[in-house]
Structures are given as C-alpha cells and as structure tokens.
C-alpha positions as CSV (number, residue, x, y, z in Angstrom):
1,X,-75.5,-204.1,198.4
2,X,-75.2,-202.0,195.4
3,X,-74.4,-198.6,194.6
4,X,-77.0,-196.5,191.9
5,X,-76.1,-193.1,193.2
6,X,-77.6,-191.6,194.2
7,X,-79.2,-194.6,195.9
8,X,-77.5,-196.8,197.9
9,X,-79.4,-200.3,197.6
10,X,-79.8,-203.1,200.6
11,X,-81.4,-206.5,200.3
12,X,-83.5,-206.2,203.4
13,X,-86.4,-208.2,204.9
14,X,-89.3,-205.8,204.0
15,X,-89.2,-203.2,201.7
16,X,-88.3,-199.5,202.9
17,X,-86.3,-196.1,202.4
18,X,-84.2,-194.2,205.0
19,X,-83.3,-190.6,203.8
20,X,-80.5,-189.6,204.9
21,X,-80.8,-185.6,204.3
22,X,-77.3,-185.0,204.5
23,X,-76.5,-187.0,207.8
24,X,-73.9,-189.6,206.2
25,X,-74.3,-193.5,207.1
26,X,-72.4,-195.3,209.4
27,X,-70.9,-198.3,208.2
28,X,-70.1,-201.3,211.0
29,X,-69.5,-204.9,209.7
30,X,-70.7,-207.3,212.5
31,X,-69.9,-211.1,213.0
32,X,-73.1,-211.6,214.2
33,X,-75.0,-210.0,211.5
34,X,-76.5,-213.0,209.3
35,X,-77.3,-213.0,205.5
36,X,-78.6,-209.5,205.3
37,X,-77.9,-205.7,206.9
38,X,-79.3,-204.3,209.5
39,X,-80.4,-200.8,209.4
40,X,-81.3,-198.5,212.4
41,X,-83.6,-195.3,211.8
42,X,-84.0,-193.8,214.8
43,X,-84.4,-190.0,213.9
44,X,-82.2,-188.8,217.0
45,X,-79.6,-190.7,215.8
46,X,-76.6,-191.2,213.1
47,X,-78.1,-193.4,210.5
48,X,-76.3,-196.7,211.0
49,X,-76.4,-199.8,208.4
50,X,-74.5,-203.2,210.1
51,X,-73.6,-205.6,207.7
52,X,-72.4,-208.9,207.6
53,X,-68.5,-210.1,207.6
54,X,-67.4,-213.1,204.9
55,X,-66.7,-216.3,207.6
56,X,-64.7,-218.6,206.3
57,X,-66.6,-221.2,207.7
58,X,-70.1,-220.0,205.6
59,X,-67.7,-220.9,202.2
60,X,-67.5,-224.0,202.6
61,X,-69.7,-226.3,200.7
62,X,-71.9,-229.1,201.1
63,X,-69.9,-232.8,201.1
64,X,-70.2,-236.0,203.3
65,X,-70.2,-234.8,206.4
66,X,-73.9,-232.7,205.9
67,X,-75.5,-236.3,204.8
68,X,-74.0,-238.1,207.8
69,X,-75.4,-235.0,209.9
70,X,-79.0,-235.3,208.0
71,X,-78.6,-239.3,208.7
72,X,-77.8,-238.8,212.1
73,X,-79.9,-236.2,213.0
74,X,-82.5,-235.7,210.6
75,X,-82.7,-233.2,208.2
76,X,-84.4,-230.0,210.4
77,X,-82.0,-230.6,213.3
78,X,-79.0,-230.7,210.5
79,X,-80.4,-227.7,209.6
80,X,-80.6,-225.8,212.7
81,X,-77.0,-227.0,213.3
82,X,-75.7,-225.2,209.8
83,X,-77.8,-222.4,210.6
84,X,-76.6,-221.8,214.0
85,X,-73.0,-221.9,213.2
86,X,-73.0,-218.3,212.0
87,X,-75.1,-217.7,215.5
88,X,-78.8,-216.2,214.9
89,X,-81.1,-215.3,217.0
90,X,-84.3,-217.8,217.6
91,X,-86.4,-215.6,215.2
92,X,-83.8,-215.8,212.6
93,X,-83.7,-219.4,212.8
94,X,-86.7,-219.8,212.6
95,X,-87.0,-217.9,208.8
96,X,-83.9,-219.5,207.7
97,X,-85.4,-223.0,208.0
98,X,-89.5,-222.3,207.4
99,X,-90.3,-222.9,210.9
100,X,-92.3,-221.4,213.5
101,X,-90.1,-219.7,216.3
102,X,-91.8,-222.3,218.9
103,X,-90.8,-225.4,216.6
104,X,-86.9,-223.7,216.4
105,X,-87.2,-222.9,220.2
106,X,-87.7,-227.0,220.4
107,X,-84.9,-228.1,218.3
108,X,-82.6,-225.8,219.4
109,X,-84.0,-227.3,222.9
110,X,-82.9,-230.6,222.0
111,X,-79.4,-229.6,220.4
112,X,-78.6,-227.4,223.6
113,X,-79.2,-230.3,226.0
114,X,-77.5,-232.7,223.8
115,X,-74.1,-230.0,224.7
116,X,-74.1,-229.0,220.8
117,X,-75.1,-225.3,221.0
118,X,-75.1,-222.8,223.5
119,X,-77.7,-220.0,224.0
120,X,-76.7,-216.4,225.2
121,X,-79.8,-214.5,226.7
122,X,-78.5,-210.6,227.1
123,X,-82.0,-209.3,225.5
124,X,-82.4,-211.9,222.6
125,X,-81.1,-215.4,222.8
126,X,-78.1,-215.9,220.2
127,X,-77.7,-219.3,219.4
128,X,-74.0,-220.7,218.4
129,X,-72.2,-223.9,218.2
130,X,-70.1,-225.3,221.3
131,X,-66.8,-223.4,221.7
132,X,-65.2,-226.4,220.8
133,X,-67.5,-227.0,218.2
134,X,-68.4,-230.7,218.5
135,X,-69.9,-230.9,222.2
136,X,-69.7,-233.6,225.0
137,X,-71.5,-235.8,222.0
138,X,-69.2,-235.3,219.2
139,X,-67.2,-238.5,218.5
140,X,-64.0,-239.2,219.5
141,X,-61.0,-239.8,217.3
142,X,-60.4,-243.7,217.2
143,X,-57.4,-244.9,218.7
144,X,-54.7,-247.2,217.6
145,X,-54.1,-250.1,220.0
146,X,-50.9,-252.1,219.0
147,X,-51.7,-255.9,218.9
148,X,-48.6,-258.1,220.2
C-alpha cells in the first residue's frame, strides 16, 4: 500500500477505484488474508479494505529443507505445501502456483489424504497445514538405542 493523498494506493488483482465520498475506510488486518488486500464495495456499507498480517513463518527463506520437500514430493506438490501454510482458498492456490483450480483441487486431494493439510468448508474451502504441522506422515525424530 502506499499513500499519494489524496489517493490511497492498493496492489490488487484487477484494476479499480472505490470512492469513498467522505465515508472513511475501515482498516482490519486478517491472518487469513494472503499476499494482497481485500476490498469490499458494497454501497450500503462502510467501505472496508482487509489486509494481510507479517507471519513470521512467510520470512523465512528458502534452505535444505524446500529441496528435500521438491525431492520428495515433486516440485508442484512442494509448492502447494508452501503455499498452503499461509492458508488460501482453492482459487488462490491455484493463481499462486499457475494451475487450474481443478489441477490444485487434485493435489491438495492428495496432500489432504496423505494427513498433511486440512480443508475447512464454511462457504469456501481454506486450505492449511496440519495443526501440528507435519501430519501422521511427517518423520519421526530418530532415536538413540544404547549398545551394551
């Protein structure tokens, strides 16, 4: 986001202008808002713009474990794992990794049975990572068994 004033500029999917004709704007950060805001222009309402929160977990950069996951998993299912640790929707996913949506809807398929992701239906499906993040499949630290 920046600030022109009087124009308040939002890196958005498409390009459009809300007017706000005095009404104010309603800031919310959201969790669950990925990479860009969110506006909502509904006339009856106050305009609202939800944006994103820093995760900690987004910082973090690219190291060993992202090539054992790509080795492991191949490299679009690695993907959709990254992508789906800052929860998306299907349609989301589906951008983030040049996919169709019935393409992400199989992968995320696969990871979900596999216990690595969950899916949360309440009018679009949000797809995360396991509470515990690792899943039934996740390995197991190796243990330590004292020889004689």
């Amino acid at each position: 986001m920046r600030w022109r004033p009087p124009v308040l500029e939002v890196d958005y999917c498409e390009a459009r202008e809300l007017h706000l004709d005095g009404r104010g704007l309603l800031f919310i950060p959201s969790y669950f808002c990925w990479r860009t805001p969110v506006s909502f222009a509904d006339p009856g309402l106050p305009p609202v713009l939800v944006y994103p929160v820093s995760r900690p977990d987004a910082q973090a950069s690219p190291g060993r474990s992202d090539a054992s996951l790509t080795a492991l998993l191949g490299r679009t299912r690695a993907a959709v794992l990254s992508v789906v640790a800052h929860g998306v929707t299907n349609s989301e996913l589906a951008r983030a990794i040049s996919v169709s949506p019935a393409t992400a809807t199989h992968h995320t398929t696969v990871l979900r049975d596999a216990g690595l992701i969950e899916s949360r239906r309440p009018n679009t499906v949000l797809h995360t990572l396991t509470p515990d993040r690792r899943g039934p499949a996740a390995p197991r630290p190796a243990r330590t068994v004292p020889v004689a």
